[in-house]
N, C-alpha and C positions, 0 to 999 in steps of 0.2 A: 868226846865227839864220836858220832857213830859214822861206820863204813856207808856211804850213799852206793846206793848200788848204780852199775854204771850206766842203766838206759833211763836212770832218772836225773841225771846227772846235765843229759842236753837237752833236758826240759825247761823254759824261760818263758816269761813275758810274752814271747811272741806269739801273733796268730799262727803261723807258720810251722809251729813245734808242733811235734804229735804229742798224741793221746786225746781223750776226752774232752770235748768244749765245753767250757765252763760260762759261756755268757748266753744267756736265753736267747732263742730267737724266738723272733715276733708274728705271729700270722697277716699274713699281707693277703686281704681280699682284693684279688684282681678282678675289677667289672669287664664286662664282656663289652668291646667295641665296634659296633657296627660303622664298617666304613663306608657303605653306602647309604648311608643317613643323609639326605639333604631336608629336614625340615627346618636347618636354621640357616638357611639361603633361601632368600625372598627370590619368587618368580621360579624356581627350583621342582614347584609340586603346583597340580591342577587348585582351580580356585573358581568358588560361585561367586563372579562380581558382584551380582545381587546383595551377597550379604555383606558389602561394604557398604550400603546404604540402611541395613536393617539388621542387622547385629550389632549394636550400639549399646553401650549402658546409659541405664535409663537414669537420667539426673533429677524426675520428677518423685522418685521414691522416697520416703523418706523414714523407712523401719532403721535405718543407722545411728539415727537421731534418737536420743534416748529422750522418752517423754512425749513424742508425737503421734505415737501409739494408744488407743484405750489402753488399760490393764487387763492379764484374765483374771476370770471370775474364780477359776481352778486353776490354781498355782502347783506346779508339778513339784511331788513333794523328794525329798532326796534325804543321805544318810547324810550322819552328822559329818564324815569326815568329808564329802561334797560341800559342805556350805564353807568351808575354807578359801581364804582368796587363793587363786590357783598360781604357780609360778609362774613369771613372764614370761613372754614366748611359749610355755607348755599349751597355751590353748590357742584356736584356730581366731582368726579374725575377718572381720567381713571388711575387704577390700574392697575399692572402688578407684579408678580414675578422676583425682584431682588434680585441680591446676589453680593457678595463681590469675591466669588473666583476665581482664576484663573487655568483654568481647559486648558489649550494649553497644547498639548502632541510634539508640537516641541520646548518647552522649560517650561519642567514639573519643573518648582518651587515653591512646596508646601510649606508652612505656615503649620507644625503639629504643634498642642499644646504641648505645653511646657511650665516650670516652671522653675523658681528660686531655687534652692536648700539652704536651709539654714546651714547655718555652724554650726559644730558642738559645744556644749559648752563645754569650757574646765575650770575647777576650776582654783583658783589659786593656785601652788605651795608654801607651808608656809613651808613643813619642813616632813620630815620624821621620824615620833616617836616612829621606829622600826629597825633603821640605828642605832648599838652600834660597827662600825667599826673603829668609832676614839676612842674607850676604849681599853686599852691595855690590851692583856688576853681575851678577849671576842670571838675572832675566833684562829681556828685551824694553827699554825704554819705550813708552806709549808713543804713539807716532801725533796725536794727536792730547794738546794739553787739555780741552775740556771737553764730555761727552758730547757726541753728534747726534743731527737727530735723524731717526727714520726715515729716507726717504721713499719709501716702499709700504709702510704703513699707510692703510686709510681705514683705522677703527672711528677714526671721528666722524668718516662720513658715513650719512645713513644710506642703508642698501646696497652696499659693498660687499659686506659680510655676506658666508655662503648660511645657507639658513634662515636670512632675514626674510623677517613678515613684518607687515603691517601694526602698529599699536595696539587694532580693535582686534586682529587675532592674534596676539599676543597674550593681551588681556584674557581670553577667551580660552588660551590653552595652559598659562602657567597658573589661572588662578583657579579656585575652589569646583570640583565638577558639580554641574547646577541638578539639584532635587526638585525633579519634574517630581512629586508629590506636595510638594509644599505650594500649599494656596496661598497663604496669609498676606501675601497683596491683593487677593480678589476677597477674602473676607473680612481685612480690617478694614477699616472705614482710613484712617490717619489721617492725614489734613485733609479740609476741607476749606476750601476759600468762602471770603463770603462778598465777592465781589457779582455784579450782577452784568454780565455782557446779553442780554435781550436786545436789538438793536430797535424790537418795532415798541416795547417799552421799557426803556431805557431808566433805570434810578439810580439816582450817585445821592451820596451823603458827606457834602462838605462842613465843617464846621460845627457836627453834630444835629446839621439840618437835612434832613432827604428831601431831596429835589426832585420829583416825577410829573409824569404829564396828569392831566385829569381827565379819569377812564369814564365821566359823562361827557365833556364838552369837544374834549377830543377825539372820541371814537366815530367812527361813520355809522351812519344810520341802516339800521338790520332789513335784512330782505325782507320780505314778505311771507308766510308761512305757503310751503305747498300745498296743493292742491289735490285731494285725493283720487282722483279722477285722469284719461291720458291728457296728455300737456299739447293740445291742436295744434300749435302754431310751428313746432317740429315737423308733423306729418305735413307730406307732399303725393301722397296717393292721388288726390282729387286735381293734379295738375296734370296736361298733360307735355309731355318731355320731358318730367324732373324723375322719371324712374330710369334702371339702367334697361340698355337693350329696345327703348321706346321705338318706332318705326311710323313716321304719319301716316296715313290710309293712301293717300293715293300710292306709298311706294311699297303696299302692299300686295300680291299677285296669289290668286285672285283674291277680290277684296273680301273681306271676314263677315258680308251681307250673304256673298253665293256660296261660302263655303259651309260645310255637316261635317267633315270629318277630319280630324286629325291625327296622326300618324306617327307612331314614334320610327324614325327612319332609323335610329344606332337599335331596333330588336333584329334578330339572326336567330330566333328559336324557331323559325319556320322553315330554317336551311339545314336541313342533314349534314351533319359535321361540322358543323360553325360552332358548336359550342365546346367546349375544356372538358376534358378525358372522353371523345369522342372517336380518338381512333381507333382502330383495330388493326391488331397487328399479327394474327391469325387466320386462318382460311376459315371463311364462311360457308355451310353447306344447310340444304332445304330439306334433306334427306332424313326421313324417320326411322329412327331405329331402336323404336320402344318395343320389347322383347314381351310384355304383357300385352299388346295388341300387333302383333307385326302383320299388319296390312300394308305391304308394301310393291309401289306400283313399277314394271319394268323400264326399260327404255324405251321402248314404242309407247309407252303413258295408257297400258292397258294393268289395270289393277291383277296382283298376282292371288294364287291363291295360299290359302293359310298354308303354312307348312308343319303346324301342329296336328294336319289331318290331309294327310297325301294323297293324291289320288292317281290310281295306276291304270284308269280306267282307257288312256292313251296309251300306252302301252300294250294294251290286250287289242286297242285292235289294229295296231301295226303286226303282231303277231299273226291274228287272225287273215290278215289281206297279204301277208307272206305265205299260209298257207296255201289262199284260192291263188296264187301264182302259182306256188310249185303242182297242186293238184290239176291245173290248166293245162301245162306240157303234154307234148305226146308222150307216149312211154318207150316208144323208141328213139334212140336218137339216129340212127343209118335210114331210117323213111324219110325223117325228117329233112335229111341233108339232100334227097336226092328228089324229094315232090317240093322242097322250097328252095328258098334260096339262101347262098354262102350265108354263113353265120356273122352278126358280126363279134369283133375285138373284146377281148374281156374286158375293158377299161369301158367299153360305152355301153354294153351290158350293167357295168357297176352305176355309170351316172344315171341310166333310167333305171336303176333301181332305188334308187336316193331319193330322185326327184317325186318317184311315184310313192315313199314312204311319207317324204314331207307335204307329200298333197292329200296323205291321208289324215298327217296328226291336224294340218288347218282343218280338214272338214267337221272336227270335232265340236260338239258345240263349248 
């Protein structure tokens, strides 16, 4: 045996010991985690409503379907180690959303879930250990030996009962509900009797013999054929009193010899407002005031003149008969005052000067 030297000596089994580790370690890719990741929390992240209605996969496609495709005409060609069936799972697959149900609304036959129900448990019957009706003496003696009858019952009599109805809606309600489609009492024939109740010709068949009247000697004799022509003996035109309303001549006023004219007394189309949608119920005016001819006349009922062509010719000579006033005055006013007399008021200065313009615009022709 050889000397172990001493710092290999508390080298062991354990992980613990020093020196060298002898057991491979493994590389651990740690992936990188985003903690604020919410795309797999629904309602988390903004959303086009929109494309829940139009992002859908199309069910009407059917290139999944091997065989409902034409073929191409150039087949892509590949190396030989390509035409090897490839391992499962190593190639990509075209998925789609399917489902199992059947969702036809012209023959809605659902599959709901449902269960088995389990049956209830029931013990086993061993015996009753509180039954002491086979001990004699242990229950009450019936007070009465044979059963009594009801006297508070009246199921026998009819209409007592709470609910009761009548027979004919009874019949009505507990039996078959009636098929207002069905005819077949208005298009079968079914019985038919063959009894004759004619009362005005009456046939019976006694004895294998028919018994009826005889439609010559019995019948009454036929009218007479009409007449194409009116039937005179009707009309009463030609009497007089047999029409309505008739009146004899003398109680006539005056008699229908002196009278030319008659008169319908209920007409009212010659009275202003006697007739239906005749009133007015806005102001009425006589006033023209058509702007294409305005000739219109004043209040003193003298026709005005056009005002599409104005004339100032009144005007020029109230001017002018202002002037031969003021050029009239003396040019002094201290002569004036002292060779005539006191002046008067400015006020009545002003009305003759008014009166004397308005007597000039009248004299105009």
């Amino acid at each position: 045996m050889g000397v172990v030297d001493c710092e290999e000596r508390f080298i062991t089994m354990s992980l613990g010991s020093r020196g060298p580790a002898t057991i491979p370690n493994r590389v651990r890719h740690v992936g990188t985690h985003v903690s604020n990741r919410l795309d797999d929390i629904d309602g988390a992240k903004p959303e086009l409503k929109y494309l829940r209605y139009t992002s859908r996969p199309d069910f009407y496609r059917t290139e999944d379907i091997d065989g409902t495709a034409p073929m191409k005409l150039h087949k892509k060609m590949s190396r030989a180690e390509d035409d090897r069936p490839p391992i499962e799972g190593s190639v990509p697959k075209r998925t789609l959303f399917r489902t199992s149900r059947l969702v036809n609304p012209l023959d809605p036959d659902y599959k709901l879930p449902s269960c088995t129900p389990a049956e209830p448990f029931v013990p086993r019957y061993v015996r009753d250990s509180f039954e002491v009706k086979d001990i004699e003496g242990t229950a009450p003696r019936a007070r009465f030996r044979f059963s009594q009858r009801k006297t508070h019952a009246c199921d026998d009599i009819e209409g007592t009962r709470s609910g009761w109805r009548p027979r004919n809606e009874r019949v009505r309600r507990d039996g078959p509900p009636v098929d207002f489609m069905n005819v077949k009492d208005i298009n079968d024939i079914g019985f038919k009797t063959r009894r004759t109740t004619d009362p005005l010709r009456p046939t019976h068949r006694i004895n294998g013999m028919c018994i009826k009247d005889d439609m010559v000697k019995t019948m009454p004799k036929k009218l007479p054929k009409a007449t194409q022509g009116p039937f005179f003996p009707l009309h009463t035109q030609d009497i007089d009193g047999a029409q309505c309303g008739w009146k004899p001549p003398h109680a006539i006023q005056p008699p229908l010899d002196q009278r030319r004219h008659f008169r319908n007394t209920n007409y009212v189309g010659d009275i202003q407002g006697a007739q239906s949608d005749s009133v007015r119920y806005a102001i009425r005016t006589e006033r023209k005031t058509n702007p294409l001819n305005p000739n219109y006349k004043s209040l003193d009922g003298n026709l005005l003149a056009d005002p599409t062509k104005p004339d100032f010719s009144h005007l020029l000579a109230i001017l002018n008969a202002n002037k031969k006033r003021e050029a009239a005055k003396p040019a002094s006013g201290v002569a004036l005052r002292s060779n005539t007399a006191p002046a008067e008021p400015s006020s009545r200065r002003e009305a003759a000067q008014r009166e004397a313009d308005v007597a000039a615009v009248r004299a105009l022709p």
